[in-house]
N, C-alpha and C positions, 0 to 999 in steps of 0.2 A: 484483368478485372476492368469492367467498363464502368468508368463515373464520367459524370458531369463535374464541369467546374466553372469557378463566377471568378471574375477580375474583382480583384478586393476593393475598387472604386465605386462597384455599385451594390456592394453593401455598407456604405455609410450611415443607415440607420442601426444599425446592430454594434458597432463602435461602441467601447467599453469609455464610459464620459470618469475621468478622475474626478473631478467635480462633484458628481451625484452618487457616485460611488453604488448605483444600483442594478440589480439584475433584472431578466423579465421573467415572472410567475406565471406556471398554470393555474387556472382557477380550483381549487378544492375547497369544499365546504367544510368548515371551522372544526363541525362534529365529528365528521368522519377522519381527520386530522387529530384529534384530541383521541381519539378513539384508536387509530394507530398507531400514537405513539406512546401508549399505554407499556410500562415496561411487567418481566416476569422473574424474578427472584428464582421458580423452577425452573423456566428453560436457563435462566443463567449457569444454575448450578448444574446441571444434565451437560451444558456443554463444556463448562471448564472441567466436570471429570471424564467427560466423553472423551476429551481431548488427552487429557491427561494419561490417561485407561490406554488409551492408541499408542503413545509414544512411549509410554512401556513398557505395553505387550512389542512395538517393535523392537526396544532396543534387548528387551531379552530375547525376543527370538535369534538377533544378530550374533548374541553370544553364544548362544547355543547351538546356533548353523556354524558358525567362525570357530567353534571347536570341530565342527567335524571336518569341514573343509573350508578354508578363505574364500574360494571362489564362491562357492555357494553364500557366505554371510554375505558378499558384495551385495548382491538384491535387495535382500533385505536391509539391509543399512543405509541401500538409497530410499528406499521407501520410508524409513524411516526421515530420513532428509526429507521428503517428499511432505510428507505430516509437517514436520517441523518448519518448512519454510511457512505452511501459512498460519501461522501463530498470527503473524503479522494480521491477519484477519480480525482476531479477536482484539489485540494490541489497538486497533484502529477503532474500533467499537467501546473500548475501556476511555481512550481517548475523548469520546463524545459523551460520555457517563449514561452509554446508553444500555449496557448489558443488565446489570443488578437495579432496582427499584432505588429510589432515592433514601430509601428506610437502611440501605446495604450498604451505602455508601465509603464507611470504613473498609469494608471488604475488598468495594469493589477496587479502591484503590491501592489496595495491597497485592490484589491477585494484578492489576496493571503496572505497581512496579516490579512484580518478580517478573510478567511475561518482558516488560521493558532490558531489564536487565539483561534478559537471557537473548534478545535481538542486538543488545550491545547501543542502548540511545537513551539519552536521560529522558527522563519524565515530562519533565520540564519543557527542555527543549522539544521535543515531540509536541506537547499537546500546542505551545505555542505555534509551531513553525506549522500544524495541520488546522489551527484555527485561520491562521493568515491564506494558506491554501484554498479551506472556503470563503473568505473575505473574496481573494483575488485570482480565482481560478484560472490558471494561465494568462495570466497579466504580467508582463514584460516588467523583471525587476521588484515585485512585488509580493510573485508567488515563490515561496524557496522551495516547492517540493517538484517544482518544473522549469527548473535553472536548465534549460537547455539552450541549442543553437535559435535565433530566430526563423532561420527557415528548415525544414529537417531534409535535409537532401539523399537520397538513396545510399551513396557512401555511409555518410554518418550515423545512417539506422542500423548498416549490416557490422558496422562495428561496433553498436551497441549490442546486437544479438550474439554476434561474436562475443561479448564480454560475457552475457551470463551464459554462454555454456563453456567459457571460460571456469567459470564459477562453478559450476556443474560437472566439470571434468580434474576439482579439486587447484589445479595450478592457479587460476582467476581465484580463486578461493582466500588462498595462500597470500597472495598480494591484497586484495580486500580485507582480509585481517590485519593486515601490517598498517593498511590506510587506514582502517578501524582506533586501531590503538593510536596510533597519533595524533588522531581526532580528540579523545579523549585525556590524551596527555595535555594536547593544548586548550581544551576547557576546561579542565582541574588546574592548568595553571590561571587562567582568565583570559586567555587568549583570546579574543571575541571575532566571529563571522560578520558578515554585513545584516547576517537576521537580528545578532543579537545586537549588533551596534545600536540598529534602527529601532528592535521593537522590542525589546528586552530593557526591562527594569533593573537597579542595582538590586532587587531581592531574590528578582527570577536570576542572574548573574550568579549570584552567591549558591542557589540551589543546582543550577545547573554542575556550580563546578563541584560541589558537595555530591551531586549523584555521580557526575562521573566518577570523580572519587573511588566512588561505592562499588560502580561497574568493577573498574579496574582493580580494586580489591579482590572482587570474588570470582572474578574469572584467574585472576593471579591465585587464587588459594586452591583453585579449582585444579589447576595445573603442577602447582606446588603439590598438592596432595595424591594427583597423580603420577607424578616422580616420585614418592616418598613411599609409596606401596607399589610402583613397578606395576602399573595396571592403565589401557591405551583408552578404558572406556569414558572419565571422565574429557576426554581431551576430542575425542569422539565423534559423543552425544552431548557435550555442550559446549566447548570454547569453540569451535571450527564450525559447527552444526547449521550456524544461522546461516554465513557466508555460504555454506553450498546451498541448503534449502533456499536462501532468497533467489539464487538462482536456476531455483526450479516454478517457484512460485513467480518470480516474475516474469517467466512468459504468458502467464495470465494478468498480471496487475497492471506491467508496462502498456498495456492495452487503453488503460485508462482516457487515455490523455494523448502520449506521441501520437502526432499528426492529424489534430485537430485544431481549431482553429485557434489562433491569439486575440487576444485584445477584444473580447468581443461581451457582450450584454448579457448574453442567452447559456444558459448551463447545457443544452443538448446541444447548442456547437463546438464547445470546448471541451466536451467529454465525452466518452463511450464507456457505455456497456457490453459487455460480452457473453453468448450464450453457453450453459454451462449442462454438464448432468447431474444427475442426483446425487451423486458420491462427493463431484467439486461443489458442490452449493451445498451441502452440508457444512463442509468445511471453511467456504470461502466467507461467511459470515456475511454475506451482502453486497459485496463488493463486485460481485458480477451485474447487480441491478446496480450500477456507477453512475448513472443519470438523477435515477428516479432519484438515490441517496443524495445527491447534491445538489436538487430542487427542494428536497423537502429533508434535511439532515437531520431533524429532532426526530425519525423515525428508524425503534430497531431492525434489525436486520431481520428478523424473525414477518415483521410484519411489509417486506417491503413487495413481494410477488405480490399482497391483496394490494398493495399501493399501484405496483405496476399494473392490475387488472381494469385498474381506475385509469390513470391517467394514457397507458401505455401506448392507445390510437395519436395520440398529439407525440409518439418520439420513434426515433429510427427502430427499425426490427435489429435487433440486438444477431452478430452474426457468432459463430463457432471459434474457439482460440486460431485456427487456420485462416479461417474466411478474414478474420479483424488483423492477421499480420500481414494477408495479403492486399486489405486496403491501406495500412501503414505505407505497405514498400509505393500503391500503386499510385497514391498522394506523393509520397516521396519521388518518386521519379517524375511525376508533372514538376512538381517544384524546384528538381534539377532545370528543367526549360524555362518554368515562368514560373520564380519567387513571388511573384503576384496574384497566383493563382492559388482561391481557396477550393476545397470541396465541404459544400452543403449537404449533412446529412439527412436535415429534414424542414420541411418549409420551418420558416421562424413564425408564423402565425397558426394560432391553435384550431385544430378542428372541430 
């Protein structure tokens, strides 16, 4: 893949300043803003049974192939995985209170802490640590959801990809569970990260360690109750379920972000969008339009393609899950030669 790339010295106006702590906006008019970001109690509810409806219909079909032959249930149990990794989709969307209308708002957080629970993350912790995310979008030491290396070197990406299909082929799975619950162990004890140290309240502390708690309870009863009637399905489709689905889902999520720019002003250089089809944009809740969403975050997902139709000339043409891993590696390998070296994906002054 052929890019261009700029020495990071002469982009010193795009430098993310601590001080002003500000990004740079496209222009949008107020109305047409207030107008997309109008939420719908229908689609809300169409998608959380749409979703629901999916992951039922797969997991009985699993059982019902898995009685005739194992080999034959495997397909469908990944597909079912397949469904289930992008939960996180909606999960991310409950996060913003952007799904259900503010009139639902009981709901809406109830159907976000079962889908939280069943991703294995408190509540709490989530919405804080994705609020700080858009505060500091790949900001060094600021953003927890992009704790990565400062430069991403071609090695260190192939061992990331390596990892989820680690995840993917059940054994990466297996060890991501085990780090899951320890996580949880030691936030129910009060064990605190450097997010919570920094940006966490002694009441957000206290609820964190309450959800995890809670987590850890109902996946343990989950489990317990599937030893106790001698049946593989709740251990399946839900304690093990997320770790391999997020590793199916995140060869599209990890997209987001790896090997884009650090420290910088501008939301379309520190992010990517990815192009998707009808079937993933159903399901991915938004997350494929990753730009537009983190220019303008008070807009649901349902409305964000009219957003992109607006603004979409002012940002990169959004490439294929293929096309965007192979600008990852292709960044990644400049950066093996010259850590200095950014690539620009789209002028930083608007059309």
């Amino acid at each position: 893949m052929d890019l261009n790339f700029t020495p990071r010295q002469q982009l010193a106006g795009y430098e993310w300043d601590s001080g002003k702590q500000l990004w740079q906006r496209l222009p949008l008019d107020r109305d047409i803003l207030n107008r997309l970001s109008e939420r719908s109690n229908l689609h809300a509810f169409l998608r959380v049974a749409g979703l629901t409806v999916l992951l039922c219909g797969l997991a009985a079909a699993t059982v019902y192939t898995a009685r005739a032959s194992l080999l034959l249930g495997i397909p469908v149990l990944y597909a079912y995985y397949f469904i289930y990794g992008f939960i996180v989709a909606l999960a991310h969307e409950l996060q913003h209170k952007l799904v259900f209308a503010r009139s639902l708002d009981k709901i809406s957080e109830g159907v976000y802490y079962i889908v939280q629970t069943l991703i294995w993350n408190s509540p709490r912790y989530a919405r804080i640590s994705h609020r700080l995310h858009h505060r500091y979008t790949m900001v060094e030491g600021l953003d927890p959801e992009t704790d990565w290396p400062t430069v991403i070197t071609s090695p260190w990406l192939k061992a990331y990809l390596r990892g989820l299909i680690s995840k993917i082929l059940i054994y990466g799975a297996l060890h991501d569970l085990y780090a899951t619950i320890l996580v949880q162990i030691r936030r129910l004890a009060g064990i605190k990260d450097r997010m919570m140290r920094e940006h966490c309240t002694e009441g957000d502390i206290k609820a964190i360690r309450i959800e995890s708690g809670l987590i850890l309870l109902a996946h343990v009863a989950i489990v317990a109750g599937a030893i106790w009637l001698r049946r593989w399905e709740p251990i399946v489709f839900v304690t093990i379920a997320w770790q391999i689905g997020s590793g199916i889902e995140g060869l599209w999520h990890q997209t987001e972000h790896i090997s884009r720019m650090r420290n910088v002003n501008d939301q379309r250089l520190c992010t990517r969008s990815v192009h998707v089809g009808p079937f993933i944009r159903l399901i991915y809740g938004g997350l494929d339009d990753h730009v537009d969403h983190h220019l303008f975050p008070g807009v649901p997902s349902r409305n964000l393609p009219a957003l992109h139709r607006i603004i979409g000339r002012d940002l990169a043409e959004p490439q294929g899950l293929i096309g965007c891993w192979r600008e990852m590696l292709a960044v990644a390998r400049e950066k093996d030669r010259h850590p200095d070296h950014e690539y620009v994906p789209v002028s930083p002054e608007p059309k």
